[in-house]
LUMDOMI-269206 format. One record per residue: x, y, z of N, C-alpha, C in turn. Coordinates in steps of 0.05 Angstrom, whole numbers, padded with zeros to 5 digits, always signed. Layout:
! LUMDOMI-269206
XYZXYZXYZ ...
***
This chain:
! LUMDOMI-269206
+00315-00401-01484+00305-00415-01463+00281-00433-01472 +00279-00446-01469+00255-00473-01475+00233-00472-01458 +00216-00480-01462+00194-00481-01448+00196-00495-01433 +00209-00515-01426+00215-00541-01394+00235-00514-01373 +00245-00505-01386+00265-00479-01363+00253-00463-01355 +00229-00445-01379+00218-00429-01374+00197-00435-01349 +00186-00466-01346+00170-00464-01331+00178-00478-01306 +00203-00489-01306+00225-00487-01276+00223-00466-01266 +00237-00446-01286+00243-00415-01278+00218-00397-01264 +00197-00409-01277+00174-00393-01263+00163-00414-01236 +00168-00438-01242+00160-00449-01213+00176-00437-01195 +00211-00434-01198+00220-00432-01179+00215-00397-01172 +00213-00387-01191+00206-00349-01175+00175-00359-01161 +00163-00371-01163+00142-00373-01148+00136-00390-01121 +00165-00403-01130+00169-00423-01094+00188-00399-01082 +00204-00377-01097+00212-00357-01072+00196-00349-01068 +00183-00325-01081+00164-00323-01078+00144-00328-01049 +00137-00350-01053+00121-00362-01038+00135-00369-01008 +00164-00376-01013+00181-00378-00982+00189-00355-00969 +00184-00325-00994+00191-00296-00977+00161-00293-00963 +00135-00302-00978+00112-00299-00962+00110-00309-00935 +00118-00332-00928+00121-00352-00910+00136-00339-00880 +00163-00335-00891+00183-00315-00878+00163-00295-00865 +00159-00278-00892+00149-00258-00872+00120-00264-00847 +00099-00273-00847+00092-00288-00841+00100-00299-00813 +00128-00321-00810+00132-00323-00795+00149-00306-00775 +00162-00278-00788+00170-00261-00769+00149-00246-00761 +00127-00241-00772+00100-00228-00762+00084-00235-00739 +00089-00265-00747+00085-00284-00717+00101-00286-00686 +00131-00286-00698+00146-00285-00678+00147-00260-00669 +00147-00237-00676+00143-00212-00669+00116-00202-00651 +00093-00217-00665+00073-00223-00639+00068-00231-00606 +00085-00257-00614+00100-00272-00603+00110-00256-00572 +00129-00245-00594+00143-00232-00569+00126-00205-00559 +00112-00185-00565+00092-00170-00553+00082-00193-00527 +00064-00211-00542+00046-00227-00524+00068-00231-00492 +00094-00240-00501+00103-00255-00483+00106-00227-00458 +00118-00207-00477+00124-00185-00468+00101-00174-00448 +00077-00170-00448+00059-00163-00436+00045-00187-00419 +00053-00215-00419+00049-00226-00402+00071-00223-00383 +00097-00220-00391+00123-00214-00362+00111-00199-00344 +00097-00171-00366+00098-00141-00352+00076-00147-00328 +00050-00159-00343+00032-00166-00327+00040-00189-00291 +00053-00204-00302+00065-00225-00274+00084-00207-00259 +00098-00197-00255+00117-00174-00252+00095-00163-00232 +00081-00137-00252+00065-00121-00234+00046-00133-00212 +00037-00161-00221+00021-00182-00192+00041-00183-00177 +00070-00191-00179+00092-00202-00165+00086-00171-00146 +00102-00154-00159+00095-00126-00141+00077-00122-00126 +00060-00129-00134+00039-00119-00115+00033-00140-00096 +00043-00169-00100+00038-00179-00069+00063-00176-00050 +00085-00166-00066+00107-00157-00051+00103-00143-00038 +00080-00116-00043+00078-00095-00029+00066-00101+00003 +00042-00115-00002+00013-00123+00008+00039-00138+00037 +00051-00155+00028+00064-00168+00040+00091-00151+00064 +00095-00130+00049+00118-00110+00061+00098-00093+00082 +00074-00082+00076+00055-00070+00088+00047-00087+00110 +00045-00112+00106+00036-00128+00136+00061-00131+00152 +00084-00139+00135+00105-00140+00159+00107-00111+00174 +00108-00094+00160+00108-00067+00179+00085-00057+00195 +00066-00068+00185+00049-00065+00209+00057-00085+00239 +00058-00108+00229+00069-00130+00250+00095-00120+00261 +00111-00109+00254+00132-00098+00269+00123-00074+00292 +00109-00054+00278+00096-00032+00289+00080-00037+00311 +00059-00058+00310+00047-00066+00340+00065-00083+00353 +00086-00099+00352+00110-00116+00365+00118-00095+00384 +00127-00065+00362+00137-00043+00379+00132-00034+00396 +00094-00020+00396+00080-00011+00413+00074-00032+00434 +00079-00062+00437+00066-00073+00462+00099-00078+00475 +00119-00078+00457+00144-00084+00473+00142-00048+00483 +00143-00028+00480+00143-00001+00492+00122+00002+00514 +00099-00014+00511+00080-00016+00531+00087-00027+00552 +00107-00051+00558+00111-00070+00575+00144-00050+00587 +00159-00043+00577+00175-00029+00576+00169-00004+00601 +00156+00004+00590+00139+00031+00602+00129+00026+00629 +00118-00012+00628+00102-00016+00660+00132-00019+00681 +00151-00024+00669+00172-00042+00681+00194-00015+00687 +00176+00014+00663+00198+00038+00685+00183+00040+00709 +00150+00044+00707+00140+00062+00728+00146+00044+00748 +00143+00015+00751+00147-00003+00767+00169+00009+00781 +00196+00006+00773+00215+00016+00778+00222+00037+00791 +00207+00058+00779+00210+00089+00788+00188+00091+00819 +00161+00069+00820+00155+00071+00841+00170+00067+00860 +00185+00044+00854+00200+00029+00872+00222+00040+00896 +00237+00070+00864+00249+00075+00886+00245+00107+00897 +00220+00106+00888+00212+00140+00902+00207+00120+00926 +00193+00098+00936+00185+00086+00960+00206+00089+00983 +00231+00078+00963+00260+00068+00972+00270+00104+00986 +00261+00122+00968+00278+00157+00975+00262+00162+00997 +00226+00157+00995+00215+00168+01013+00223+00154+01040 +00227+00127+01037+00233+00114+01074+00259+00131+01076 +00276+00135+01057+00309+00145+01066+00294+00173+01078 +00284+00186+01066+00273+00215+01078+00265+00209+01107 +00247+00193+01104+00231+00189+01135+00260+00184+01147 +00270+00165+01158+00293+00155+01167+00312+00173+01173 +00323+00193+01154+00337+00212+01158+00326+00234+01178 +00304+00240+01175+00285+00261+01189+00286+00252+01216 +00275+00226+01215+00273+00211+01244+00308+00216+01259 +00321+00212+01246+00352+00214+01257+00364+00238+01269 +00349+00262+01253+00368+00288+01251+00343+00291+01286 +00323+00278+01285+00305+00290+01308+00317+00279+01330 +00325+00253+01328+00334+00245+01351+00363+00251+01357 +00374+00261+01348+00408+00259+01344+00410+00302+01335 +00400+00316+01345+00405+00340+01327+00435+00349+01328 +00449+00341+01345+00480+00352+01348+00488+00338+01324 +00489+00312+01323+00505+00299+01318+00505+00294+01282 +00475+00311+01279+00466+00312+01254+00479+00342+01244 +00483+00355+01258+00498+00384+01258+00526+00379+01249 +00542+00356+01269+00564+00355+01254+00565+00347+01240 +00548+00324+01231+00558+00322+01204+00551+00330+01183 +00527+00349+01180+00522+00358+01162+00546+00380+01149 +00559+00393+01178+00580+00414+01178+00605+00399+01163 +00613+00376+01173+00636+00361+01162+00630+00361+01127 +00609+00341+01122+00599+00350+01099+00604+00366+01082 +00607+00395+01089+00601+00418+01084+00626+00423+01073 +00639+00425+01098+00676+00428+01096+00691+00409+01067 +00687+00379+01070+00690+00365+01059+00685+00377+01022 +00658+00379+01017+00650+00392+00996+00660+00419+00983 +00660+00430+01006+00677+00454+01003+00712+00456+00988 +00723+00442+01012+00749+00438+00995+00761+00417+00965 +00735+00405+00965+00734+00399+00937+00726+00412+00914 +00705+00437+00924+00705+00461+00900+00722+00470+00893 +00741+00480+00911+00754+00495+00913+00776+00485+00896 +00791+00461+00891+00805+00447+00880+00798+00449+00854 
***
């Protein structure tokens, strides 16, 4: 080997050399790289989550008082109702009372017919 090869030969072990340094190097970087990127996902992710939550937490509250004032209005519109027709049973009471006083025979029969009537439907 001559000394013009010999010192090819050594340039070039020292340009590998020098391109395995490089290499590694740049997978050291890219490997960084990807940590960094990696713990920036994890990090945006976990914000994402947590305004998802924040966000799930207010809708369910907003649903939850929707509930309670639609159950509140709900609730005025039974008693309303239920006053309405205890009003409606109590005149039938009065009315009936008033009837059977003025009318007692006739409230006799029919209570008796009634009677009969109901009767032979048990019985069936």
């Amino acid at each position: 080997m001559t000394m013009s090869e010999s010192t090819q030969s050594s340039e070039a072990a020292k340009k590998l050399e020098s391109g395995a340094e490089h290499a590694k190097k740049a997978i050291g970087a890219a490997a960084e790289a990807g940590r960094a990127v990696t713990e920036t996902v994890k990090k945006h992710a976990q914000s994402v989550l947590d305004t998802g939550k924040e966000h799930l937490g207010a809708a369910a509250k907003d649903i939850g008082d929707a509930a309670t004032a639609k159950y509140g209005e709900i609730r005025e519109q039974a008693l309303t109702v239920a006053g309405d027709y205890k009003t409606k049973a109590k005149n039938f009471q009065s009315d009936v009372e008033s009837y059977v006083r003025e009318n007692p025979l006739k409230a006799l029969g029919v209570a008796i017919g009634v009677g009969f009537v109901l009767g032979v439907l048990i019985r069936r």
